[in-house]
Biopython code that builds the backbone (N, CA, C, O; Angstrom):
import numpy as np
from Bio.PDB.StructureBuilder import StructureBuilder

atoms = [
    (1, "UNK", "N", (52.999, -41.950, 31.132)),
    (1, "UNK", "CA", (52.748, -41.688, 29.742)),
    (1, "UNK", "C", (51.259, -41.717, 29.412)),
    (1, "UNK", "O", (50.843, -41.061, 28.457)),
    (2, "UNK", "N", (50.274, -42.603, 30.321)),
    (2, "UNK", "CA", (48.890, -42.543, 29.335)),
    (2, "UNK", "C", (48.587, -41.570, 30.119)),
    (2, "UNK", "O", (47.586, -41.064, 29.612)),
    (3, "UNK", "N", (48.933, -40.843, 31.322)),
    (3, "UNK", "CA", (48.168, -39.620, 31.753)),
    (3, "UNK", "C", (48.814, -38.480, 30.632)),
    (3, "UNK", "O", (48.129, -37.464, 30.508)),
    (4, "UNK", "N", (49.436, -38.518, 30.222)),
    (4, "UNK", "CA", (49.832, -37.477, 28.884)),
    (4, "UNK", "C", (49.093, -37.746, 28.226)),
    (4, "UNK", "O", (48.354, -36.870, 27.777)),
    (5, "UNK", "N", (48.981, -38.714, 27.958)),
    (5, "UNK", "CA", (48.283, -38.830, 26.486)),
    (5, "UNK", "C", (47.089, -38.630, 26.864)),
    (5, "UNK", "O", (46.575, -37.704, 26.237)),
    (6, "UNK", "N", (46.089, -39.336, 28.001)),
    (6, "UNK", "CA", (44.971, -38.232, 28.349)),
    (6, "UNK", "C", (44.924, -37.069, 28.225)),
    (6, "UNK", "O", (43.837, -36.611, 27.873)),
    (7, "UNK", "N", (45.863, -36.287, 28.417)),
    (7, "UNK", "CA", (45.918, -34.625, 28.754)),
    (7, "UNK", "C", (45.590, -34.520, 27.506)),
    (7, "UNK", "O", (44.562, -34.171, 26.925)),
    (8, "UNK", "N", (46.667, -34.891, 27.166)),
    (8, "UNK", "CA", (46.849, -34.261, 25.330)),
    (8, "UNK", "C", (45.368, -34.206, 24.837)),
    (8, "UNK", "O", (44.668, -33.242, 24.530)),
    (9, "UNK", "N", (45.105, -35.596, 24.859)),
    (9, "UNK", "CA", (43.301, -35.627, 24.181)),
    (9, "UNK", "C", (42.331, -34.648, 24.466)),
    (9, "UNK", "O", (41.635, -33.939, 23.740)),
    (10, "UNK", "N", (42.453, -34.783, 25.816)),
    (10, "UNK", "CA", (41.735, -33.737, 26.492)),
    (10, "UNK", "C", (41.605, -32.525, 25.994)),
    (10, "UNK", "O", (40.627, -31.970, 25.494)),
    (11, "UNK", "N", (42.892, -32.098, 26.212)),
    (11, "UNK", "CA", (43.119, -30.301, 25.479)),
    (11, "UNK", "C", (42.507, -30.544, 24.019)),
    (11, "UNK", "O", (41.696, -29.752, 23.539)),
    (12, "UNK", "N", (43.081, -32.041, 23.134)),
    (12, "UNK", "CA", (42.900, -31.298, 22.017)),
    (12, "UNK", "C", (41.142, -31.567, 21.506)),
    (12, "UNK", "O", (40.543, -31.161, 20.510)),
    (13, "UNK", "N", (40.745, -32.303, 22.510)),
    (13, "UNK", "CA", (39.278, -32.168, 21.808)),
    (13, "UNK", "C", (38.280, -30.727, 22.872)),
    (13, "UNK", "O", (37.135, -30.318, 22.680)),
    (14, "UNK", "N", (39.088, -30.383, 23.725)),
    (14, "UNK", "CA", (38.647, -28.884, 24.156)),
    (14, "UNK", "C", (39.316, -27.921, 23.099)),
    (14, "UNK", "O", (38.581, -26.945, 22.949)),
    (15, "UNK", "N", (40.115, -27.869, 22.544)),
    (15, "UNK", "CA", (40.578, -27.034, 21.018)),
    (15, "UNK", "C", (39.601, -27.361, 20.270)),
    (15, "UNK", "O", (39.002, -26.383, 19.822)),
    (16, "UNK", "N", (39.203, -28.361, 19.958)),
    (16, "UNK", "CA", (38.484, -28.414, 18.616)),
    (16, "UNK", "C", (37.251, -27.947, 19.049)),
    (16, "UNK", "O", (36.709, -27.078, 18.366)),
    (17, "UNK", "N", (36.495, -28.508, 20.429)),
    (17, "UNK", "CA", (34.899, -27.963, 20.556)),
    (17, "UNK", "C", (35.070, -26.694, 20.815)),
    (17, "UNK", "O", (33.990, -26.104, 20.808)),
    (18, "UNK", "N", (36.289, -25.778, 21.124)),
    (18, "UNK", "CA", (36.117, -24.641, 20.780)),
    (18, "UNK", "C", (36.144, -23.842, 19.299)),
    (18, "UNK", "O", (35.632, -22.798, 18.893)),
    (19, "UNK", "N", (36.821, -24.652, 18.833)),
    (19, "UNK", "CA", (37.013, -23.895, 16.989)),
    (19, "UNK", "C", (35.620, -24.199, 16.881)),
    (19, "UNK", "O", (34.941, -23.173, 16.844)),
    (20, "UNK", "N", (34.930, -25.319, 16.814)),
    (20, "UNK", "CA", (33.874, -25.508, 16.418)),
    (20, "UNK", "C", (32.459, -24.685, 16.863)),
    (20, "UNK", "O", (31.423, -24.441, 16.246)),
    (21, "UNK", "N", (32.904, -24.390, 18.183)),
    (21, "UNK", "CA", (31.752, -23.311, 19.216)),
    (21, "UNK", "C", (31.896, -22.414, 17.966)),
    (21, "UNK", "O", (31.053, -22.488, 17.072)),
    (22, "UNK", "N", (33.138, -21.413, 17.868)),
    (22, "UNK", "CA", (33.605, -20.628, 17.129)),
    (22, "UNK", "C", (32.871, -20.205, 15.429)),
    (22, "UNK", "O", (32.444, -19.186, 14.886)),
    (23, "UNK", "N", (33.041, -21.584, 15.079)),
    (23, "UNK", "CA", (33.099, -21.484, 13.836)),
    (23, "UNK", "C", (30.998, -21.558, 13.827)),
    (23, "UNK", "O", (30.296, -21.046, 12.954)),
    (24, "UNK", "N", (30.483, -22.348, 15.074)),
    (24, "UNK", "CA", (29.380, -22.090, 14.670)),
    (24, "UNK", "C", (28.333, -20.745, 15.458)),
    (24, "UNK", "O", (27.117, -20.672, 15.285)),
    (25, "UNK", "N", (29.131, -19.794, 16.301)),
    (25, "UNK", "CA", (29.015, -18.868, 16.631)),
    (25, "UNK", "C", (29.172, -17.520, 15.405)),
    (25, "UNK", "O", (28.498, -16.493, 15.487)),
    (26, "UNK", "N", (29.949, -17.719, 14.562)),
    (26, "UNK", "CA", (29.693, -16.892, 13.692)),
    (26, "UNK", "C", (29.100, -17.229, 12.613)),
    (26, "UNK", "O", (28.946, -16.340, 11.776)),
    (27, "UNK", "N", (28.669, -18.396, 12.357)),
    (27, "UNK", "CA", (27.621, -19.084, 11.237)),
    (27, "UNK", "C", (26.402, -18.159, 11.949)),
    (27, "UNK", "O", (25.832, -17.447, 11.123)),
    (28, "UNK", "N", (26.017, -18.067, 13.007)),
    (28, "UNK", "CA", (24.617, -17.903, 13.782)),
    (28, "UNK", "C", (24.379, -16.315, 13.803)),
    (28, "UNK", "O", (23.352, -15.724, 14.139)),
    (29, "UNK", "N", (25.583, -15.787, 13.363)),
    (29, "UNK", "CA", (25.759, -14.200, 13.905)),
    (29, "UNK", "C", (24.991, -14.214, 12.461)),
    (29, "UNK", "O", (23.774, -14.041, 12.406)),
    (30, "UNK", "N", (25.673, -14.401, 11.469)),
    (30, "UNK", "CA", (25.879, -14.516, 9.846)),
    (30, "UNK", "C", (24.107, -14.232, 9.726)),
    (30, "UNK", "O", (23.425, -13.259, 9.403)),
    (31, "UNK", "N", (23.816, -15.608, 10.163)),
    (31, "UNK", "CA", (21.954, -16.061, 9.846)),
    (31, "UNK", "C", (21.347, -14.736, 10.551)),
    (31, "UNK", "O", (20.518, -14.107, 9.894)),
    (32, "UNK", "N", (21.586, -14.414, 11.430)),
    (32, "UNK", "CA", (20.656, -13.335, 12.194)),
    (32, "UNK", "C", (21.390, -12.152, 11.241)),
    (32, "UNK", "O", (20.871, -12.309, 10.136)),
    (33, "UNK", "N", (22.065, -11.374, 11.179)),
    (33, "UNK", "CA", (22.128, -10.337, 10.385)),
    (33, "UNK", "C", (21.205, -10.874, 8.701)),
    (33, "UNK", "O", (20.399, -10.158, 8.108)),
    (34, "UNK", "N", (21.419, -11.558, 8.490)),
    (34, "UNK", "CA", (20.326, -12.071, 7.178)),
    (34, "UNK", "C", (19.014, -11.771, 7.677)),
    (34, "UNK", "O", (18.226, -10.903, 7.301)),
    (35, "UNK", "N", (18.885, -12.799, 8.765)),
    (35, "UNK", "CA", (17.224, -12.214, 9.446)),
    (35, "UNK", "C", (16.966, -11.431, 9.965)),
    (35, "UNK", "O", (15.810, -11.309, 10.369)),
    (36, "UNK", "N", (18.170, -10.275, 10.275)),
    (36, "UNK", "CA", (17.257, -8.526, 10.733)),
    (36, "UNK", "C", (16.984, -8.218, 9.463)),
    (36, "UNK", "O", (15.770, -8.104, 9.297)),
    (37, "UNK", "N", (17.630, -8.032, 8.479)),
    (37, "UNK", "CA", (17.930, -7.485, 7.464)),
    (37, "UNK", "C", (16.418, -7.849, 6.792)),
    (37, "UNK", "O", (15.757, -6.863, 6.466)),
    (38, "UNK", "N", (16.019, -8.730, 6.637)),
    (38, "UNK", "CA", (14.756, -9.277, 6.013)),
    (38, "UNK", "C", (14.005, -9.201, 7.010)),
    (38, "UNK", "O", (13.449, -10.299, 7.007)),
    (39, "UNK", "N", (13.566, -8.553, 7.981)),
    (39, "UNK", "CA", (12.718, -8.288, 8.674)),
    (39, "UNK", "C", (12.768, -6.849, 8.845)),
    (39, "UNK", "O", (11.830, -6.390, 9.496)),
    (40, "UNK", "N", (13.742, -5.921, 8.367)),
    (40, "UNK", "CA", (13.491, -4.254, 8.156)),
    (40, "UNK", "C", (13.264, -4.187, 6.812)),
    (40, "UNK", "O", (12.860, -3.038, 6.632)),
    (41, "UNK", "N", (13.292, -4.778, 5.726)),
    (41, "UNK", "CA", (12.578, -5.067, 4.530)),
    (41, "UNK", "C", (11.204, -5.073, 4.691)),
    (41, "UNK", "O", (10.419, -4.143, 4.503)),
    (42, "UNK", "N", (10.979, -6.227, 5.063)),
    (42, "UNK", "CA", (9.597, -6.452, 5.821)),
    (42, "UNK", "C", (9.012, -5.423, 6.867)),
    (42, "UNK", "O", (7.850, -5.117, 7.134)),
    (43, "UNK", "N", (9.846, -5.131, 7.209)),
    (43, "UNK", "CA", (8.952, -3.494, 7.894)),
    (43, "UNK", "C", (8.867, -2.389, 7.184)),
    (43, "UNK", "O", (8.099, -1.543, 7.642)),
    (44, "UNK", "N", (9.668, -2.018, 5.762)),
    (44, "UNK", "CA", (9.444, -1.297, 4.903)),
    (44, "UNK", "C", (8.887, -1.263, 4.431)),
    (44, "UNK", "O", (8.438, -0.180, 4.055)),
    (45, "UNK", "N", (8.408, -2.445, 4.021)),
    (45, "UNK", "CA", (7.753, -3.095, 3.154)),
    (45, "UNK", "C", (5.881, -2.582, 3.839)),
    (45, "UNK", "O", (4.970, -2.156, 3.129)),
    (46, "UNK", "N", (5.849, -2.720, 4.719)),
    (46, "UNK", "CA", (4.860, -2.636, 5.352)),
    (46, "UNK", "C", (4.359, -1.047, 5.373)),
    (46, "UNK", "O", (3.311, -0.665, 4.853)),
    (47, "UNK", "N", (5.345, -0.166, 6.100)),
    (47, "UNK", "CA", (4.958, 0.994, 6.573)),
    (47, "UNK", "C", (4.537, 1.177, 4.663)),
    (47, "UNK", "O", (3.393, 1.440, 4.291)),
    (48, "UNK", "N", (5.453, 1.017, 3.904)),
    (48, "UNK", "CA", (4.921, 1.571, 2.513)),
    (48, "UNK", "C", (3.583, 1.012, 1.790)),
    (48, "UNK", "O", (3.376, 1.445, 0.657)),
    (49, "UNK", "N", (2.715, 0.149, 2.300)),
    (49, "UNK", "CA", (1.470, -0.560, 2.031)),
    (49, "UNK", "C", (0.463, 0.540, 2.915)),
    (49, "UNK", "O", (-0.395, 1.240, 2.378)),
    (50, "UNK", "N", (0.783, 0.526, 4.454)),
    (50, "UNK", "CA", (0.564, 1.106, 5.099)),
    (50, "UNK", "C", (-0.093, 2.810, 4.365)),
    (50, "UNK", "O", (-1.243, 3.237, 4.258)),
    (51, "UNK", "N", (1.006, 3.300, 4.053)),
    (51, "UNK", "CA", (1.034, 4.362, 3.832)),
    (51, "UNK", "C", (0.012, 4.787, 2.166)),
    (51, "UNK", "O", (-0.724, 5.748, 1.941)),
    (52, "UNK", "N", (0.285, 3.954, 1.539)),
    (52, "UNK", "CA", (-0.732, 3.671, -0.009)),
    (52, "UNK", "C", (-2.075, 3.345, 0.750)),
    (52, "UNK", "O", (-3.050, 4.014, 0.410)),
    (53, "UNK", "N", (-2.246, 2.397, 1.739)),
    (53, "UNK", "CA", (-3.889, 2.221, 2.236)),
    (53, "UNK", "C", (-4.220, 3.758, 2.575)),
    (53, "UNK", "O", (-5.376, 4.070, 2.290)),
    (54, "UNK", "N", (-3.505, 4.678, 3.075)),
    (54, "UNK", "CA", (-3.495, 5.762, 3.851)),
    (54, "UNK", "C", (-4.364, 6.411, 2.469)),
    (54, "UNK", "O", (-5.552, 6.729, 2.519)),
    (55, "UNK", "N", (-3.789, 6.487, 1.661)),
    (55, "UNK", "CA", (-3.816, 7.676, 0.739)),
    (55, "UNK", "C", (-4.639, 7.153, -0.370)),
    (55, "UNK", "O", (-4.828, 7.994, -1.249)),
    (56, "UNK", "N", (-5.260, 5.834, -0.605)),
    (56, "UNK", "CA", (-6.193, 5.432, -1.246)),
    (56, "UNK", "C", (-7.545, 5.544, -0.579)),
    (56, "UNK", "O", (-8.540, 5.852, -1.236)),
    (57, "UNK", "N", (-7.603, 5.251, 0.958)),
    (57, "UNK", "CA", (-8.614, 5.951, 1.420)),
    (57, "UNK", "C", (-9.061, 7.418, 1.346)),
    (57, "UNK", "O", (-10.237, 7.752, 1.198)),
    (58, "UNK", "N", (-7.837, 8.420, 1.484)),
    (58, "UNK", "CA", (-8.071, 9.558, 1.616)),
    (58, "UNK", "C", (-8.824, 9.361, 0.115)),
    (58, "UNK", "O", (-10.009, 9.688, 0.048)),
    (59, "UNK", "N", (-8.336, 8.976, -0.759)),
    (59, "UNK", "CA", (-8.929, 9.304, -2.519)),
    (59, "UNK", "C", (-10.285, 8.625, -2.120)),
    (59, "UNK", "O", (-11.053, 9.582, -2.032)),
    (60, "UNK", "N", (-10.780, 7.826, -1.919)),
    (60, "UNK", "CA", (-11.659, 7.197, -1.829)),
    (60, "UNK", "C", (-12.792, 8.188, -1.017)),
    (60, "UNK", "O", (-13.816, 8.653, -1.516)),
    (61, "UNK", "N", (-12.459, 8.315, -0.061)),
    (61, "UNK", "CA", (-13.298, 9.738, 0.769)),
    (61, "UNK", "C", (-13.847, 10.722, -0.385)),
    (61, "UNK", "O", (-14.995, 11.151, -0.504)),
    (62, "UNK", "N", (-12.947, 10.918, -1.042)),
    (62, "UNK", "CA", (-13.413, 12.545, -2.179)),
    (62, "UNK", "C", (-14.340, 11.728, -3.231)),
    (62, "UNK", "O", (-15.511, 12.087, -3.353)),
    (63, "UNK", "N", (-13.830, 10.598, -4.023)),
    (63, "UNK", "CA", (-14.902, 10.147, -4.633)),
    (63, "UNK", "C", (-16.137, 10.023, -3.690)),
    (63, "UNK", "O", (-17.124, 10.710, -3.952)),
    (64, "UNK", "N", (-16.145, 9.476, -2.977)),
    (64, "UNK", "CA", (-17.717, 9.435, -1.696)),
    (64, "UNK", "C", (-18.236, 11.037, -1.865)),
    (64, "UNK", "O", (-19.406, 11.242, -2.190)),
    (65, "UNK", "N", (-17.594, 11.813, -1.702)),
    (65, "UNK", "CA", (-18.202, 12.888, -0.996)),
    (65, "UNK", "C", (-18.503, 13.274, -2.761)),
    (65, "UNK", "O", (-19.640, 13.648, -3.049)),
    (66, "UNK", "N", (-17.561, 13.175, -3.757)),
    (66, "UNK", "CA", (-17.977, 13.767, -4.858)),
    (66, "UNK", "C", (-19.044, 13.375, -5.329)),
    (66, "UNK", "O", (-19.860, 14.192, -5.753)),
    (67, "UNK", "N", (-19.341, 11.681, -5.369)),
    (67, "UNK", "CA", (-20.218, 11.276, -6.253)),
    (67, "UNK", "C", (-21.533, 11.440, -5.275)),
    (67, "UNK", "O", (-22.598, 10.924, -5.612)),
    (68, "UNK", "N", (-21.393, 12.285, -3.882)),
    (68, "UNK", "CA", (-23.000, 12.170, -3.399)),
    (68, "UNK", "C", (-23.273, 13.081, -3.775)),
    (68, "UNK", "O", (-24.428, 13.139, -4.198)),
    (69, "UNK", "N", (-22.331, 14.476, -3.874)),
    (69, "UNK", "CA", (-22.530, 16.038, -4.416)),
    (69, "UNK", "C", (-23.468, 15.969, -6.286)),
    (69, "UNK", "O", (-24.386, 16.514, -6.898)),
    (70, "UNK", "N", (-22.548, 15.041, -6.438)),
    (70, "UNK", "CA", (-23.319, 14.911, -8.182)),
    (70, "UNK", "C", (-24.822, 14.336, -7.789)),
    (70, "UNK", "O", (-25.811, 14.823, -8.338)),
    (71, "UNK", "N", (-24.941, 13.282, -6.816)),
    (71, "UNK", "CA", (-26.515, 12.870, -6.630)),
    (71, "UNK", "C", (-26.972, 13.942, -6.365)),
    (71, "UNK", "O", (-27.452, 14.409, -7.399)),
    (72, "UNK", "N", (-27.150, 14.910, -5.162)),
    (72, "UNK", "CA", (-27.870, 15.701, -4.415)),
    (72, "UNK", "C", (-27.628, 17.065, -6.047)),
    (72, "UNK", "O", (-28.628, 17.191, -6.754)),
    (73, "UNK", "N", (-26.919, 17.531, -6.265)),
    (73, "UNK", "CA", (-26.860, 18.656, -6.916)),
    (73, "UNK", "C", (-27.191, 18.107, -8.717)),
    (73, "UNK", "O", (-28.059, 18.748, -9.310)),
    (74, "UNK", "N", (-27.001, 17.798, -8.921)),
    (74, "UNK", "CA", (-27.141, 16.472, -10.433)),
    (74, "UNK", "C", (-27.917, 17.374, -11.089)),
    (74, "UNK", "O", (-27.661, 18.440, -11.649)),
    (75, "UNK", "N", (-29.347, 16.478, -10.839)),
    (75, "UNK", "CA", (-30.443, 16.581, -11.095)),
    (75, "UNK", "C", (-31.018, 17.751, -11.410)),
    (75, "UNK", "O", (-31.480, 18.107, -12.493)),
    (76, "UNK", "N", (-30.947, 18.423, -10.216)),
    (76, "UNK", "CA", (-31.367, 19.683, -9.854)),
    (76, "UNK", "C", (-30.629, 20.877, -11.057)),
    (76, "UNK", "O", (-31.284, 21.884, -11.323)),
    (77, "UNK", "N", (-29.654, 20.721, -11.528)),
    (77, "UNK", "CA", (-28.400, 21.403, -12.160)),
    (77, "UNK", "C", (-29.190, 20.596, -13.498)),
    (77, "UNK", "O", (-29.877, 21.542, -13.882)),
    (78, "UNK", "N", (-29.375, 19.965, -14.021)),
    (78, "UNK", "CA", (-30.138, 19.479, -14.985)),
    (78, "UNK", "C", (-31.089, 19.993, -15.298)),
    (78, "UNK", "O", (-31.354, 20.212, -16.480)),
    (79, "UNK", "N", (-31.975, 20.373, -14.151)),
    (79, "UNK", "CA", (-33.452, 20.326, -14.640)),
    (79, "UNK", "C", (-33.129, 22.238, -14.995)),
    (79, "UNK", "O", (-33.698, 22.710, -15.980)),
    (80, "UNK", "N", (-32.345, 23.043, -14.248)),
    (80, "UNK", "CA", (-32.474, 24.363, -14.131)),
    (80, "UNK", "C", (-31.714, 24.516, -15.565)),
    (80, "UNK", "O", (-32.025, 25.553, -16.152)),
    (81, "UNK", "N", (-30.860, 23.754, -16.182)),
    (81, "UNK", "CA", (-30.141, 23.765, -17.588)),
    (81, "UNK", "C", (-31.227, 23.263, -18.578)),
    (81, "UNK", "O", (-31.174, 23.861, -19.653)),
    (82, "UNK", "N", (-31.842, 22.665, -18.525)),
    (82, "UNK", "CA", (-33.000, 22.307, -19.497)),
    (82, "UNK", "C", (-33.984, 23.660, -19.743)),
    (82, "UNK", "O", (-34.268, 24.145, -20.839)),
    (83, "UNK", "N", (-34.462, 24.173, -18.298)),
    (83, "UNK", "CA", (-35.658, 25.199, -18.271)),
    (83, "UNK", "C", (-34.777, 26.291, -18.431)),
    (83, "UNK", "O", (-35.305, 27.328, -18.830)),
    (84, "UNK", "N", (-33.647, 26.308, -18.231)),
    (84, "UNK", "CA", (-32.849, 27.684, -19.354)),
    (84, "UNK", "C", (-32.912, 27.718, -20.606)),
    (84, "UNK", "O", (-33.103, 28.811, -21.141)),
    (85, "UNK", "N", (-32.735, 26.267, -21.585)),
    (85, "UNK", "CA", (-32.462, 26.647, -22.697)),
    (85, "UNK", "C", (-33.903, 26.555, -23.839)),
    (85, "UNK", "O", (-34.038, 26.759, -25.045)),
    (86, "UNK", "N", (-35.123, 26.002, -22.363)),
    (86, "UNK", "CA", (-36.323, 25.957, -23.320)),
    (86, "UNK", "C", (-37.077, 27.124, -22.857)),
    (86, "UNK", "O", (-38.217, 27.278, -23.294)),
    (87, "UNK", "N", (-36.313, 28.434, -21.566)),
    (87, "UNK", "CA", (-36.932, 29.794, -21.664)),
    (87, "UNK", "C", (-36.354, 30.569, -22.396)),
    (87, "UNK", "O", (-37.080, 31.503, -22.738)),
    (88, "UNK", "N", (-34.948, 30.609, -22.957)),
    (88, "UNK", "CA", (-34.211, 31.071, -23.849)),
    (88, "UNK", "C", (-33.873, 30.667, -25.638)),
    (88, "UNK", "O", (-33.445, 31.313, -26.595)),
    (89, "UNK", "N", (-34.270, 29.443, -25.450)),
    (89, "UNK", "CA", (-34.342, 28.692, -26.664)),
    (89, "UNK", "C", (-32.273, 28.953, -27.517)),
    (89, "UNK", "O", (-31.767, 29.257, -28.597)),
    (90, "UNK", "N", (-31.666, 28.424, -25.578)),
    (90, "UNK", "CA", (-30.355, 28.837, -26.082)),
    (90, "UNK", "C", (-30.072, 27.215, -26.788)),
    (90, "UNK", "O", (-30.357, 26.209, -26.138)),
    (91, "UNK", "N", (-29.353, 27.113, -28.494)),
    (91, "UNK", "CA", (-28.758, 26.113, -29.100)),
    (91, "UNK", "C", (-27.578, 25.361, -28.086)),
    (91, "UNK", "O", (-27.551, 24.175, -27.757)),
    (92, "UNK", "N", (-26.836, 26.204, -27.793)),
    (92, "UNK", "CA", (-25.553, 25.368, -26.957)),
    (92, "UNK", "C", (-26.038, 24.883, -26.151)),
    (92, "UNK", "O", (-25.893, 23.662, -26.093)),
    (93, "UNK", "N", (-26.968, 25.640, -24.973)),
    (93, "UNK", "CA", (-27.111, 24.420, -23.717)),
    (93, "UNK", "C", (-27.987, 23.095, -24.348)),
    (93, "UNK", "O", (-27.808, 22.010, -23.795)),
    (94, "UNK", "N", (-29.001, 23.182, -25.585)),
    (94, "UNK", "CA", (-29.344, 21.977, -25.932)),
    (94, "UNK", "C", (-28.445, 20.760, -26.296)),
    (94, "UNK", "O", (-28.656, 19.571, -26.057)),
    (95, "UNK", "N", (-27.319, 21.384, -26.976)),
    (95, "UNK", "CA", (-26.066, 20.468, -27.552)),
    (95, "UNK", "C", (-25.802, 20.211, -26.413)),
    (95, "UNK", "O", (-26.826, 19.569, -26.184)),
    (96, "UNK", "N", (-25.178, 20.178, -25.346)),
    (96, "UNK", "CA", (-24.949, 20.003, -24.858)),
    (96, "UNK", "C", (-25.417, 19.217, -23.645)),
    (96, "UNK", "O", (-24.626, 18.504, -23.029)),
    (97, "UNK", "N", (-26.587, 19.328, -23.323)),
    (97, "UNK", "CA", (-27.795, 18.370, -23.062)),
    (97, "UNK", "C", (-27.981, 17.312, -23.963)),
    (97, "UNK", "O", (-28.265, 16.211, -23.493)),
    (98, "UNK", "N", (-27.822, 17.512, -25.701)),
    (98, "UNK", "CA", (-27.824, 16.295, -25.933)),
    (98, "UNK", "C", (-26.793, 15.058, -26.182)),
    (98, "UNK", "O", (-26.887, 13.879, -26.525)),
    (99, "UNK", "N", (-25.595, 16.108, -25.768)),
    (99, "UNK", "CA", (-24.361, 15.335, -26.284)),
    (99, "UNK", "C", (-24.653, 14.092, -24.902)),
    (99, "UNK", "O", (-24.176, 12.984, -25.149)),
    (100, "UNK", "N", (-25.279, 14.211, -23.725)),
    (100, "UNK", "CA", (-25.415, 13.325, -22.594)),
    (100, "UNK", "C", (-26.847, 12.959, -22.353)),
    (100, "UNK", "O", (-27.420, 12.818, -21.272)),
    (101, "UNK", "N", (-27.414, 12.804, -23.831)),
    (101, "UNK", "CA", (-28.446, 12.069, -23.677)),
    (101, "UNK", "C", (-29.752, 12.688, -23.302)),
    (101, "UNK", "O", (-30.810, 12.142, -23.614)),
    (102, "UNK", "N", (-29.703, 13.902, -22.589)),
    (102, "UNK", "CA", (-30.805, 14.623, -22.416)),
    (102, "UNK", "C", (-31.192, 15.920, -23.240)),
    (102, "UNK", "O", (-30.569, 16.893, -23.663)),
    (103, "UNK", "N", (-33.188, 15.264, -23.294)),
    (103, "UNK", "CA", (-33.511, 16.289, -24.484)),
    (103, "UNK", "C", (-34.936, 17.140, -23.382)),
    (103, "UNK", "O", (-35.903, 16.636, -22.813)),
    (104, "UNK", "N", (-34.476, 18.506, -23.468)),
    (104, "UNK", "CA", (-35.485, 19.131, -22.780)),
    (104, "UNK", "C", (-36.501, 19.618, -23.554)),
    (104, "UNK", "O", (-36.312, 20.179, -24.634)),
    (105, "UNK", "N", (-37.581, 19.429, -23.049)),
    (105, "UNK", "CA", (-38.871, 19.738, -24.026)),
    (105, "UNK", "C", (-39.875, 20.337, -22.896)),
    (105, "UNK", "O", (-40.039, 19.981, -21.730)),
    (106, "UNK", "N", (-40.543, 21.465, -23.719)),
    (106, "UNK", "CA", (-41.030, 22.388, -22.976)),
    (106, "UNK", "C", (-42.672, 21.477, -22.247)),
    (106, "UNK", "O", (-43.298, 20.532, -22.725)),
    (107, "UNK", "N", (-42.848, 22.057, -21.311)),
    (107, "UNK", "CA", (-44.367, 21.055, -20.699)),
    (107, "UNK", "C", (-45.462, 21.726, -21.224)),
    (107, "UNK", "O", (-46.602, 21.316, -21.003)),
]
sb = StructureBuilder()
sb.init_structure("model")
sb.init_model(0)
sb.init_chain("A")
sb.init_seg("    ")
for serial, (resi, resn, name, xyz) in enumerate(atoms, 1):
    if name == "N":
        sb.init_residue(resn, " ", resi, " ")
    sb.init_atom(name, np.array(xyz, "f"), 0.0, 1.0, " ", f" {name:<3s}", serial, name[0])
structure = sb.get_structure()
């Protein structure tokens, strides 16, 4: 009789550490599908930052290149709009020169 009743124990605490393997084998499955899941978020998440750095640089490039075009050409586009409207004595290009501050006056 106590070798039965060994057995018995036996089996039944190999039943239970298996329900329990069980029960914490799919707790673990559970957590990892949570943590792919939030880690292809997190990679979405990324490529789409990614992709805005992409395209704020590209914008950023054209301002560069625009605002050197206004340095180099500016001026020059100024001075030839001034000596137009003080060889022509045209009214609009003055308005317009003065609406931005500049007043051309003959030398």
């Amino acid at each position: 009789m106590p070798s039965n009743l060994i057995s018995t124990a036996s089996c039944s605490i190999a039943v239970l550490l298996s329900l329990w393997f069980l029960v914490s084998n799919w707790s673990n499955q559970s957590l990892q599908r949570g943590l792919q899941q939030q880690q292809d978020e997190i990679q979405a998440t990324q490529l789409t930052i990614q992709s805005k750095q992409q395209q704020l640089q590209a914008q950023q490039q054209v301002i560069d290149a625009s605002s050197q075009l206004a340095n180099q050409v500016g001026p020059a586009m100024i001075r030839d709009l001034a000596s137009l409207q003080i060889q022509n004595k045209n009214q609009a290009i003055a308005t317009l020169l003065k609406k931005y501050g500049i007043e051309a006056k003959p030398n």
